[in-house]
C-alpha positions in Angstrom: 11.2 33.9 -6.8 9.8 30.6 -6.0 7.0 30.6 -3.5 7.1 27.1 -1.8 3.9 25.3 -0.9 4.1 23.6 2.5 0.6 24.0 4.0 -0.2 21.1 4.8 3.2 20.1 5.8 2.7 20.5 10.0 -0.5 17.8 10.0 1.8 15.6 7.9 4.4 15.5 10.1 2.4 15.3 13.5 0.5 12.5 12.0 3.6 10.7 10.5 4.9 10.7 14.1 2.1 9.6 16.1 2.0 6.3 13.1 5.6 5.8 12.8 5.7 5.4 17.0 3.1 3.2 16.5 4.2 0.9 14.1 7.8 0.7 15.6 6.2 -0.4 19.2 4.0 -2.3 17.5 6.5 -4.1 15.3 9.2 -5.1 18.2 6.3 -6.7 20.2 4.7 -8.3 17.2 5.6 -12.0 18.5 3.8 -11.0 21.7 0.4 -12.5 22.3 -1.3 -9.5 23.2 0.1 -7.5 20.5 -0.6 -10.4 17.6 -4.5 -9.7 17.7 -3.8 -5.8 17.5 -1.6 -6.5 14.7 -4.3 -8.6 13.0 -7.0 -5.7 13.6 -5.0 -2.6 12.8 -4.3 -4.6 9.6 -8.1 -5.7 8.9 -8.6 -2.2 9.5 -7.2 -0.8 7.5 -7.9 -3.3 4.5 -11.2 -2.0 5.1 -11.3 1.3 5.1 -9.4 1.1 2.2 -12.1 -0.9 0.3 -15.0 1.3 1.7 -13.4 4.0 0.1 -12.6 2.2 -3.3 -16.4 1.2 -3.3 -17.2 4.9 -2.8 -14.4 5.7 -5.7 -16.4 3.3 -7.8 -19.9 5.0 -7.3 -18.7 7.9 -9.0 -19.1 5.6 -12.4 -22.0 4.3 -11.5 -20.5 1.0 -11.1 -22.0 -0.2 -7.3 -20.5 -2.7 -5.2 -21.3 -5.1 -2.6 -19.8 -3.8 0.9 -21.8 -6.4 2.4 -19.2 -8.9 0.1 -16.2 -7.4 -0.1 -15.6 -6.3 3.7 -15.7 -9.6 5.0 -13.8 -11.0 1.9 -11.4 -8.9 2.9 -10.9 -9.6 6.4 -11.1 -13.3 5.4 -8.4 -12.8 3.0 -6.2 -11.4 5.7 -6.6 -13.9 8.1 -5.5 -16.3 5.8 -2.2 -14.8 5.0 -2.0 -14.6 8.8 -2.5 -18.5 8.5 -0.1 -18.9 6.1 2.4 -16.9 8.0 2.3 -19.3 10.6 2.4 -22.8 9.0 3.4 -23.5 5.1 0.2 -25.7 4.7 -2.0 -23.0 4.4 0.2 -21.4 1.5 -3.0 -22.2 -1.4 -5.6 -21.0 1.3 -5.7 -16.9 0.1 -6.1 -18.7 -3.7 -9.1 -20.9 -2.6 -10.5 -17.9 -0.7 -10.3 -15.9 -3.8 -11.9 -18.6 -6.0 -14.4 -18.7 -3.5 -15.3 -15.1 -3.4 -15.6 -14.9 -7.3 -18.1 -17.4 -6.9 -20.0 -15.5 -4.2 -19.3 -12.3 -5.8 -20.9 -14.1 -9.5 -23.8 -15.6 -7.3 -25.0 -12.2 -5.8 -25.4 -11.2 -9.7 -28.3 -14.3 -10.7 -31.3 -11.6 -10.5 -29.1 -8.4 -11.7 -27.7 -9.0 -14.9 -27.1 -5.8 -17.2 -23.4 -4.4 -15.4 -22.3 -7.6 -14.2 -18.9 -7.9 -16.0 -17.8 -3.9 -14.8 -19.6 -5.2 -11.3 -17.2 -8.6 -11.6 -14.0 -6.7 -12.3 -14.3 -4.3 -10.8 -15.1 -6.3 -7.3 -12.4 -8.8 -7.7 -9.8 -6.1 -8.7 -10.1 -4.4 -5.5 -9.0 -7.1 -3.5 -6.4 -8.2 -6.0 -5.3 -4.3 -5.6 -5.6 -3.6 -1.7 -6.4 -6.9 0.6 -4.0 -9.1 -1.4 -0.9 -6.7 -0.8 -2.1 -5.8 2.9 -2.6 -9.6 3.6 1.1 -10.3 2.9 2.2 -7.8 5.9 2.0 -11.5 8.1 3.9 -14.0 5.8 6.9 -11.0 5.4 6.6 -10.1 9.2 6.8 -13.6 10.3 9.5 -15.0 8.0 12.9 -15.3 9.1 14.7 -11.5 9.7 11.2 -10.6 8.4 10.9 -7.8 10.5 13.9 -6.4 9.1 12.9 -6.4 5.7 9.4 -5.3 6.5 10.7 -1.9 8.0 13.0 -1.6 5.7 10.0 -1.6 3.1 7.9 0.8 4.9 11.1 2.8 5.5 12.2 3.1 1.7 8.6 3.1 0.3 7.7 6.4 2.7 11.6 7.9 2.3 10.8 8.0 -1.6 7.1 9.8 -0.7 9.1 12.5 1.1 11.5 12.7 -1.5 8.8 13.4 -4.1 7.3 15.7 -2.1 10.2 17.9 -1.0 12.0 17.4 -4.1 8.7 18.3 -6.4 7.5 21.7 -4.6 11.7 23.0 -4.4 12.9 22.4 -7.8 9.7 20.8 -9.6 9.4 22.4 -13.3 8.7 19.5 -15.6 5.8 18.2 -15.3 5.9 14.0 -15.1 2.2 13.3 -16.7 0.1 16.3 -16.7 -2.9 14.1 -18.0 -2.9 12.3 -14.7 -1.3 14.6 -11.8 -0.6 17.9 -12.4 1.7 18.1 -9.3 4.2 15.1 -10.1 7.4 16.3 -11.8 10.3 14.4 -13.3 13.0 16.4 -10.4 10.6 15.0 -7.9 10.7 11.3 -9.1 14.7 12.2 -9.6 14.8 13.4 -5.6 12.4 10.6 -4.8 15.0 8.0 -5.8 17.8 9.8 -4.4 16.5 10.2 -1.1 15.0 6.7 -1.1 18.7 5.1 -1.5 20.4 7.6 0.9 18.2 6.0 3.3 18.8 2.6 2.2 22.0 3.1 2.6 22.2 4.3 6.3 20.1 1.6 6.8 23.2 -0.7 6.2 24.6 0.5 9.0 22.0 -1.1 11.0 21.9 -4.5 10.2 24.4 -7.0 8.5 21.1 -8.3 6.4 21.2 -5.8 3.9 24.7 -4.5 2.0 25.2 -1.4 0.2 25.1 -2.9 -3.0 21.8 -5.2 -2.2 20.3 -1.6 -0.9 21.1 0.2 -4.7 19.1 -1.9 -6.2 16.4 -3.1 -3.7 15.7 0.8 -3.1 15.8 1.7 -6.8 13.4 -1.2 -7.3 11.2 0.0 -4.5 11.1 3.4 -5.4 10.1 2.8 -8.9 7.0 0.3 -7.7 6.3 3.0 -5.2 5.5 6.0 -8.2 4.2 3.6 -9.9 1.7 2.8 -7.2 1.0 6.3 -6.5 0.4 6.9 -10.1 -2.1 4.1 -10.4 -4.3 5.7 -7.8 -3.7 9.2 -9.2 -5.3 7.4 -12.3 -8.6 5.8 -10.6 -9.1 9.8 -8.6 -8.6 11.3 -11.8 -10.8 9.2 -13.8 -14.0 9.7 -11.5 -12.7 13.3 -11.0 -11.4 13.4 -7.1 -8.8 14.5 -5.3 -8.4 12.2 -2.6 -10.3 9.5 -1.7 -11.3 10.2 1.4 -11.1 13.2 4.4 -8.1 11.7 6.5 -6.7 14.8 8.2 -3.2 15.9 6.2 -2.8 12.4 3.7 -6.3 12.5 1.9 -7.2 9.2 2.9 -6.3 5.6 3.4 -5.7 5.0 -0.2 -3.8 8.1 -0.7 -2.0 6.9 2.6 -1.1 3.2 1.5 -1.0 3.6 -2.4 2.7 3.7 -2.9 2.9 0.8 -0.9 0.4 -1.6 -2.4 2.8 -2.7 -5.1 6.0 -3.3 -2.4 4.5 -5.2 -0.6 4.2 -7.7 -2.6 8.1 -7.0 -4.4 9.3 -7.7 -1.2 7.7 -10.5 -0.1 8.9 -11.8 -4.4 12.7 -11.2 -2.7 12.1 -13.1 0.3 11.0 -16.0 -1.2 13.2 -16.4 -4.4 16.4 -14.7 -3.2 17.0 -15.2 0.6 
């Protein structure tokens, strides 16, 4: 008989609660001008927890970054794509940031030389992989039915998570990549989808901005980006030889927390702009 593994499945749940509350209150008030600046800092935040751990993740190879650089940058970087949320004219400001920050980041190397492409790379890449996607929260939020659509990200991306989870401790056997997570299993990624479009779809029911058919696809497409996501970081933890990248009572840390998400950020924002 199957013993199922749910330990840590009460400090999930509490936690999930207390954030989802938030985010919902903070969400309906987000055009308020007391609750913009909270917006902005939860946001920041977050970015930059995130990086401290990813500069912590990178010490493990020996490969040391510049907190002193990239914290900033990345606060910079969100506060132009809260810009750019607000007025078009700012749309090539997160670029010219960018471009700026390589040139900081390459400046800050003049008197250390041996390591500077791994240093380089590895620098930019974590903006590329945690700021840029964060930094798009504004120009979704604030776009027309943007709200709508951002929800309905955070809603799919974190339905598929509990799919996975659920679905891989019940009836996980096979094994998805042993290589990089030992716990990921092909009936989870099956129960992940699953669950992710059942959710899309009573989501329909809710608003006349998404259809059924729209939901198939945008869920499926979400769900994929979201494993995808998680894998990626499962990748980086298992290459320096963690388990999670930080101590962030029942999710591991903010990594582990936003991973998934990363990559739909960034799909839905693609939809917004191209499709609607």
């Amino acid at each position: 008989m199957k013993i199922f593994n749910f330990k840590d499945l009460k400090k999930r749940v509490l936690i999930s609660i207390i954030l989802i509350s938030l985010i919902i209150f903070l969400l309906y008030f987000h055009k308020n001008i007391f609750i913009i600046p909270i917006l902005i800092a939860i946001v920041t935040l977050l970015t930059s927890f995130s990086i401290l751990e990813f500069i912590k993740i990178s010490k493990q190879k020996n490969i040391f970054l510049k907190k002193i650089i990239l914290i900033p940058s990345s606060i910079f970087l969100i506060l132009s794509f809260y810009l750019l949320s607000k007025n078009e004219k700012y749309n090539l400001l997160p670029f010219i940031l960018l471009l700026f920050i390589f040139i900081l980041l390459f400046l800050s190397r003049l008197k250390e030389i041996s390591g500077t492409l791994e240093y380089l790379s590895i620098s930019f890449f974590s903006l590329i992989y945690i700021a840029f996607p964060l930094g798009l929260i504004f120009p979704i939020l604030y776009s027309e039915k943007g709200i709508i659509f951002l929800i309905y990200t955070l809603l799919i991306t974190k339905s598929a998570d509990i799919g996975a989870y659920f679905g891989g401790r019940i009836f996980g056997k096979n094994i998805l990549c042993k290589e990089v997570s030992p716990k990921k299993t092909y009936e989870g990624v099956f129960s992940s989808f699953i669950f992710a479009i059942s959710i899309g779809i009573v989501f329909t029911f809710f608003t006349k901005e998404i259809t059924i058919s729209l939901t198939i696809i945008l869920s499926s497409i979400l769900t994929l980006f979201a494993i995808i996501g998680d894998l990626i970081e499962s990748i980086i933890k298992r290459d320096v030889q963690i388990k999670d990248s930080s101590n962030l009572p029942g999710f591991g840390g903010f990594l582990d927390m936003l991973d998934s998400l990363l990559l739909n950020l960034p799909i839905i924002y693609f939809y917004i702009k191209v499709f609607r």
